[in-house]
C-alpha positions in Angstrom: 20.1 36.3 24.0 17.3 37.0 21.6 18.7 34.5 18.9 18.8 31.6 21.8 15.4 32.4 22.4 14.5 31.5 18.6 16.6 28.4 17.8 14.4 27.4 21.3 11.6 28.0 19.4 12.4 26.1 16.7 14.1 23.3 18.0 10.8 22.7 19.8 9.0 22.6 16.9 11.3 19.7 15.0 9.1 17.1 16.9 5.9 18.3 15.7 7.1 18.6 12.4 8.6 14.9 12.4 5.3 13.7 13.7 3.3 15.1 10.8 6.0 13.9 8.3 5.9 10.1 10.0 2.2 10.2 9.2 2.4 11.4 5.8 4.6 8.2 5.5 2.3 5.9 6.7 -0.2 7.2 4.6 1.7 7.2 1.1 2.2 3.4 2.5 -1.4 2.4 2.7 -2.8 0.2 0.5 -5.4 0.5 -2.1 -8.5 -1.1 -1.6 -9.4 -4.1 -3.9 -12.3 -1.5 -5.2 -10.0 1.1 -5.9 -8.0 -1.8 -8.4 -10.7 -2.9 -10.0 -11.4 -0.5 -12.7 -14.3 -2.4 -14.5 -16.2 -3.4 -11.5 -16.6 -6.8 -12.4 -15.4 -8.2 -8.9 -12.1 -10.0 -10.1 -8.4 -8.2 -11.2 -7.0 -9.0 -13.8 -3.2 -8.7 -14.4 -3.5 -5.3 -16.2 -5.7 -4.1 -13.8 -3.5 -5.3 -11.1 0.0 -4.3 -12.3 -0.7 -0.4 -12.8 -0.9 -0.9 -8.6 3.3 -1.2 -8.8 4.5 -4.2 -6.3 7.1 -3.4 -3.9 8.0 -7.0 -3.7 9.1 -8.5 -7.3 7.5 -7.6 -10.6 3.4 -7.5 -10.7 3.1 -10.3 -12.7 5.6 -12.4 -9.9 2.9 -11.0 -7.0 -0.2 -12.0 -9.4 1.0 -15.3 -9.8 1.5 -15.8 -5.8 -2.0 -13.8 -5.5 -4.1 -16.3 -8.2 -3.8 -19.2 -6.1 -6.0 -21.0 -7.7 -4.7 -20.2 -11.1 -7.9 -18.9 -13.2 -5.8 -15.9 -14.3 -8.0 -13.1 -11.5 -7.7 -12.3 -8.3 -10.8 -12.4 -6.4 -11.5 -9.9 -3.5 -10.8 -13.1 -1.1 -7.4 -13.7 -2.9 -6.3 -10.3 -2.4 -7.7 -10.0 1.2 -5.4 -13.0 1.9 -2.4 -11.0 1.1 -3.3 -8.5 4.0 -3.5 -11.3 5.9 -0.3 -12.6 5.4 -1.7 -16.0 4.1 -2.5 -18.0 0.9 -5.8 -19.6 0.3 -7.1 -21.6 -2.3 -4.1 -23.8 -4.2 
């Protein structure tokens, strides 16, 4: 009887620990702020700036190209916001 008691225990722990472990997730997930890119703090990204953030979706220099839409070779704060929103601007 005593080790029913303890799997109990621990069983009703698993959905405590999941929770903590689903928000970890989301939180490795987040993205980085345009500030937190922009190492020089001159208000634009430029490619190398932009590519040590990794892209999940194609290379970094594929995303920067969709990013740059109106081709100057930087991503403004705007441009970048756009991608958050799901839309283009610009081009």
């Amino acid at each position: 009887m005593k080790n029913f008691g303890r799997r109990t225990t621990v069983l009703s722990l698993v959905p405590v620990l999941l929770m903590f472990t689903a928000e970890a997730g989301a939180q490795n997930r987040e993205r980085p702020s345009f500030a937190d890119i922009d190492a020089n703090d001159d208000g634009k990204l430029s490619l190398e700036e932009f590519s040590k953030m990794g892209s999940r979706r194609g290379t970094p220099e594929e995303m920067f190209e969709r990013l740059d839409t109106n081709g100057d070779g930087y991503i403004t704060e705007d441009e970048f916001e756009s991608r958050q929103r799901g839309g283009r601007r610009g081009a």
